[in-house]
N, C-alpha and C positions, 0 to 999 in steps of 0.2 A: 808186396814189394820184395824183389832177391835180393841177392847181393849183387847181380851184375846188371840192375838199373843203372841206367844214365838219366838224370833229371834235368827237368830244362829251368831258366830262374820264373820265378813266379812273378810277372809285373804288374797283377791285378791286386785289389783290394781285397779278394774274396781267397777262400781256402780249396787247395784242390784239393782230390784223394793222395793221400800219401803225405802232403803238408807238416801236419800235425806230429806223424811218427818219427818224422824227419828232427821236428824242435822236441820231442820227446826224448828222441835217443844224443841227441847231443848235450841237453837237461840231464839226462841220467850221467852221462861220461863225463861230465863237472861233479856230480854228484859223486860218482865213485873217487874220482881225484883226491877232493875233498875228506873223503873218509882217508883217505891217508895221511895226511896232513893231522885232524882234528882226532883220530886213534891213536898214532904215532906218540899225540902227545902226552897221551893218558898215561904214559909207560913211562915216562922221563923220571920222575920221583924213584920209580921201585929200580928201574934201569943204575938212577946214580946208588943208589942203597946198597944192591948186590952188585956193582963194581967200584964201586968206592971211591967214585970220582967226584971231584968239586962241580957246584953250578957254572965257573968259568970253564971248565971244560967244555961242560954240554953246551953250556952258552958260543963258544967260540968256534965250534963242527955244526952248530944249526944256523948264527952270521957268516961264513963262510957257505955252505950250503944255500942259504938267503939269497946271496949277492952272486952265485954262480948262474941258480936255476934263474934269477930276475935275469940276467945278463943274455943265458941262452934264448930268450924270447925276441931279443930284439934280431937274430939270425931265424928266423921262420922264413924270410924270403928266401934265404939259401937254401931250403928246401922244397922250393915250388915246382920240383917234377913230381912229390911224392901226393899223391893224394891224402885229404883228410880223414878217409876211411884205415888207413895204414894208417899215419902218424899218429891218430887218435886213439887206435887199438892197442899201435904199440907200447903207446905211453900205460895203459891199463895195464896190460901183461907184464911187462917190464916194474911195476910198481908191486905187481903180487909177488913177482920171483924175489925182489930186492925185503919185502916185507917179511917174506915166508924164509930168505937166509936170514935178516934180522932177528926172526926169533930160536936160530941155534946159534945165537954170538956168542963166543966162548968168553969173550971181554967186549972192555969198551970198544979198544980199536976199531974191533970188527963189526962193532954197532953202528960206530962211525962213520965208518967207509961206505956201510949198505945204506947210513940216511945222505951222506952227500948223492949216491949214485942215486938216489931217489930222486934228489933233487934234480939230479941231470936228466930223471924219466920225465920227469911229469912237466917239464916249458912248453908242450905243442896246445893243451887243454884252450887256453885263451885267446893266441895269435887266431890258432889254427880255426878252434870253432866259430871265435865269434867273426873272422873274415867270411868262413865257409855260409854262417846267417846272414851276412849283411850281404854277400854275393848272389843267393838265392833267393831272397825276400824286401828287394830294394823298397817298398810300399809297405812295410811290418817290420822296420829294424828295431823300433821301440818296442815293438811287443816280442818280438823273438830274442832279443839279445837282452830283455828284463829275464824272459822266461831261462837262456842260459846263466844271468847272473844268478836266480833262485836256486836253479842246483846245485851249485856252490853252497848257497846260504842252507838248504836242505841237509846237504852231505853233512855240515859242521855241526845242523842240530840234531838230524837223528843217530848219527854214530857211536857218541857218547856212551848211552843211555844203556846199549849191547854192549860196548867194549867194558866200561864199568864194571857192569855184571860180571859180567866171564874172568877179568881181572881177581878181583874179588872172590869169585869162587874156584878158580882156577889157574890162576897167577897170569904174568902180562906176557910170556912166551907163548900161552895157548890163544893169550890174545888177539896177539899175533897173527899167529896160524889163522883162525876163525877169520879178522879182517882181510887176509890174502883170498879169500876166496868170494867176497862180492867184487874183487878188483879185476879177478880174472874172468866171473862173469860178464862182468861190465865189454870185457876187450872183446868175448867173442861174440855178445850180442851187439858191438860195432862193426865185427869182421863179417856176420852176419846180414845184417840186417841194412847198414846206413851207405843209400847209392852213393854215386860217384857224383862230384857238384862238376857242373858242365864242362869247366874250365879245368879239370884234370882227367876228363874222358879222352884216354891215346887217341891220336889220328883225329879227333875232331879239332876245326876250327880255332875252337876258342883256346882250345889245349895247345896246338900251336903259338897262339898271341901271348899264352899266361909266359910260356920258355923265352919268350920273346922278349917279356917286361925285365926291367933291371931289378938287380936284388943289391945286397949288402950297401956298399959307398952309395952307389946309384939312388937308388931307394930313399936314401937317406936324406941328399942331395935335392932329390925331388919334395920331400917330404917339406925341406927347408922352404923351398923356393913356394909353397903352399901357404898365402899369409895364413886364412884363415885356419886351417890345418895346426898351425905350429900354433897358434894364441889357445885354438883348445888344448891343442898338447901341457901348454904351460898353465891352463886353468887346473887342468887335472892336476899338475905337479901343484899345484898350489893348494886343492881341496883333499889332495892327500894325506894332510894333517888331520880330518875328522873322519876321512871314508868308512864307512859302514864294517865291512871284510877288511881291516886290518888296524888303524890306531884307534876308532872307537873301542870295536869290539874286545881289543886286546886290556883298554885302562879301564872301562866301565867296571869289570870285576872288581877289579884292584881298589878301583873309588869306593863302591858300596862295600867294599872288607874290612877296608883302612879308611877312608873318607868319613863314608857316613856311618861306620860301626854298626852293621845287620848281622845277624847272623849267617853262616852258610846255607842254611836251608834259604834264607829271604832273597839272598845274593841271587840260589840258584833261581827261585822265581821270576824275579825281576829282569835279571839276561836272559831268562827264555824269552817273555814276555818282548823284549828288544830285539832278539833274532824272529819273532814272530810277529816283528812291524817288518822285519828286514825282509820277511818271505812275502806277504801281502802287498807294501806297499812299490816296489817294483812293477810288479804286474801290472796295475792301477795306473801308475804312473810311465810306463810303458804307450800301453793301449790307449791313454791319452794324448802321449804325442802325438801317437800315428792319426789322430782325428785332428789335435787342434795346433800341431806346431815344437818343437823339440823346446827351442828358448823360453818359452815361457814357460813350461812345465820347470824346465830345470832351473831356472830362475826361482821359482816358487821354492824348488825343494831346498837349494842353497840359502836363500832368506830364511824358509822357514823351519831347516835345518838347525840354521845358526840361533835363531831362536830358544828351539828346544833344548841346545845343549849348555846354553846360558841358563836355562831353568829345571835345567836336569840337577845341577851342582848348588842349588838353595835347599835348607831345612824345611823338610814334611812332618808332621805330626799322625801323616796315614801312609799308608806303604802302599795303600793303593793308587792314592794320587801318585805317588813318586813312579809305580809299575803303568799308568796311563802315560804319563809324562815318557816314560822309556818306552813305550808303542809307539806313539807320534813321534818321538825321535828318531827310533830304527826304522818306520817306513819311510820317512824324508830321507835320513844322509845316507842307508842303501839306496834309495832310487838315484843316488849320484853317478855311481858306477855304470848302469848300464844308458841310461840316459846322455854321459858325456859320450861314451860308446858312442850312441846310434849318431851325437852331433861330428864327431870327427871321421865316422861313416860316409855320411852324407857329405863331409867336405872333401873326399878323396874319389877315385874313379874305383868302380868295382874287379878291374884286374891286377890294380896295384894293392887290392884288400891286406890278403896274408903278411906280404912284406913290410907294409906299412903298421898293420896292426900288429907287430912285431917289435918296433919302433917304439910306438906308443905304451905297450906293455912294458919294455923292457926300464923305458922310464918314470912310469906312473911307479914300477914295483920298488926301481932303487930307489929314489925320491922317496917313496912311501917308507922303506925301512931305516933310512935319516930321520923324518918325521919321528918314527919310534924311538931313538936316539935323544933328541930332543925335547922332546916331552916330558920324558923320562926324566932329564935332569931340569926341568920345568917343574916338576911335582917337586922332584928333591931338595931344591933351590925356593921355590915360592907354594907349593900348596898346589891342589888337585882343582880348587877353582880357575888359576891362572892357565891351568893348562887346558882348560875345557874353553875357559874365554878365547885361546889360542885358537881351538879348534876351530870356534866359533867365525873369528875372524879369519880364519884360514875359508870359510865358505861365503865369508860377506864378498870379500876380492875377488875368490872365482865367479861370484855374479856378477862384479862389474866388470870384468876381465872379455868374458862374453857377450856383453850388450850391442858390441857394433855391430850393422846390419849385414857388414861380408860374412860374420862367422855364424858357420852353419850353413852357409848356401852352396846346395847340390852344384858340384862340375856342370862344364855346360855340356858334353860330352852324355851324362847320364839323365840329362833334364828334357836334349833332345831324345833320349830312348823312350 
């Protein structure tokens, strides 16, 4: 495969040649994403140290940053002449250059300014790619768009472990440095390697209809008038309060430090052990859809999500129980993410993909960073179980939310295909 393939969408069950490398390199370009993000923050400690700033500062240039980059997601349709091979590359390069001045900030300011513009790189990674899946593999959205949500959950767990190191033995500037350069590999094995998806190859057909479709109001409008579209939409805002990639993963730490009083080394055990439900049970629960039906899997996972995080926050007398307990937790409430994915996939036409999944991201992410808000003073107000019960129930409603039989059912448009 070049770089100047044009690939046609795949509508069978089976795998062609080229397939694979296709969900691989878009697996890896979340993967690199994410190192930015889960590196970035390994530095925040020694960053306020030798600038001598407050937590509320940093706190207040990474919620602004937050709420920009979630914001830009939902304009992807306004970028639907640009192919996904571009906006994907560029977002990689664009995140090494902003990483690589990051680590000669003379101060905070300048620390500042290069993580907000970070945030401004890196919005195309989820409209972009996971429309570009869902538009090529109409028959594998579960299993391709599980497989993109893993490189995410990949990126966050293996980055660490190197950034650390190098930190440590060579402070968080060379850190720096060091992580700018799998980002900028990342951009040119996209610039490289990842064809053009049909619908932005010039002069063809479908490249015509994509300039054709409406973006921003438009888009929006439509998205509206989409019953079933919009109840997933508000299922996701609703299951945003436990999702796997962001209020789990963010208070689990904080529970087992302060909650249940482990030590750091047990803490770290125990969240690997929950990012490494979150990389398995995706997949699993992916490749199931695509055999036995999206709602029922994801039904499964929201009950028996909300389950496990009811029984996450009881007294263990074995830290192994409590690290089993946190397996079956992280492969349930991650398989939420890419599973609501493939169902609001399947409720949209596959040329209004990008825009729409622009839409969608832009509000699962705001919504998501209220949830953190919340919670927060959830814990500070009643205790670390009440806010896990929240969670909890935050995934019971998104199963009932989902149960009627219009939502999830493919366009007629795409049923006739």
């Amino acid at each position: 495969m070049n770089r100047g393939d044009v690939v046609q969408v795949n509508t069978s069950d089976s795998w062609r040649r080229g397939d694979r490398t296709i969900v691989g390199l878009l697996t890896l370009s979340h993967a690199v994403q994410h190192f930015y993000g889960a590196g970035l923050a390994l530095t925040y400690p020694f960053v306020i140290r030798q600038f001598h700033v407050s937590y509320s500062s940093l706190g207040f240039v990474l919620a602004v940053s937050g709420v920009v980059g979630g914001l830009l997601q939902g304009a992807a349709g306004l970028a639907r002449k640009y192919s996904g091979r571009f906006l994907l590359s560029s977002q990689n390069l664009s995140l090494a250059v902003v990483t690589l001045l990051g680590a000669i900030s003379p101060g905070f300011a300048f620390y500042g300014i290069m993580r907000f513009l970070g945030a401004l790189a890196l919005w195309p990674q989820h409209p972009v790619g996971s429309a570009y899946l869902s538009e090529m593999f109409p028959k594998k959205r579960g299993t391709v768009l599980s497989w993109h949500t893993t490189g995410g959950t990949l990126g966050t767990l293996l980055i660490p472990i190197a950034t650390t190191s190098i930190i440590a033995n060579f402070g968080w500037r060379t850190a720096l440095v060091a992580l700018s350069i799998p980002m900028a590999i990342g951009g040119f094995i996209v610039i490289g390697k990842l064809p053009l998806e049909p619908s932005r190859a010039k002069g063809s057909d479908a490249h015509k209809q994509s300039l054709r479709q409406p973006g921003g109001p438009s888009i929006g409008s439509m998205v509206l008038k989409n019953k079933a579209a919009l109840v997933v939409i508000a299922a996701s805002t609703v299951s945003a309060a436990g999702r796997g990639l962001g209020v789990l993963s963010a208070f689990v730490p904080i529970y087992l430090k302060d909650g249940a009083h482990l030590s750091t080394v047990t803490v770290g055990l125990v969240y690997t052990v929950l990012v490494g439900g979150g990389v398995v049970g995706p997949l699993v629960a992916g490749w199931l859809s695509d055999k036995i039906g999206r709602k029922g899997v994801l039904v499964t996972a929201y009950l028996g999500g909300a389950l496990f995080m009811v029984l996450f926050v009881q007294k263990y007398s074995s830290v192994w129980l409590l690290a089993s307990v946190s397996l079956i937790m992280g492969m349930l409430a991650y398989s939420e993410s890419p599973l609501i994915q493939s169902m609001f996939s399947d409720s949209i036409g596959p040329s209004q993909a990008r825009a729409a999944f622009g839409i969608f991201f832009a509000i699962a992410y705001g919504v998501g960073a209220l949830w953190l808000a919340l919670v927060g003073v959830i814990i500070d107000h009643f205790g670390f179980q009440s806010a896990f019960y929240l969670m909890a129930g935050s995934f019971v409603v998104a199963a009932l939310m989902i149960m009627p039989r219009f939502v999830g059912a493919q366009p007629e448009a795409e049923n006739a295909s």
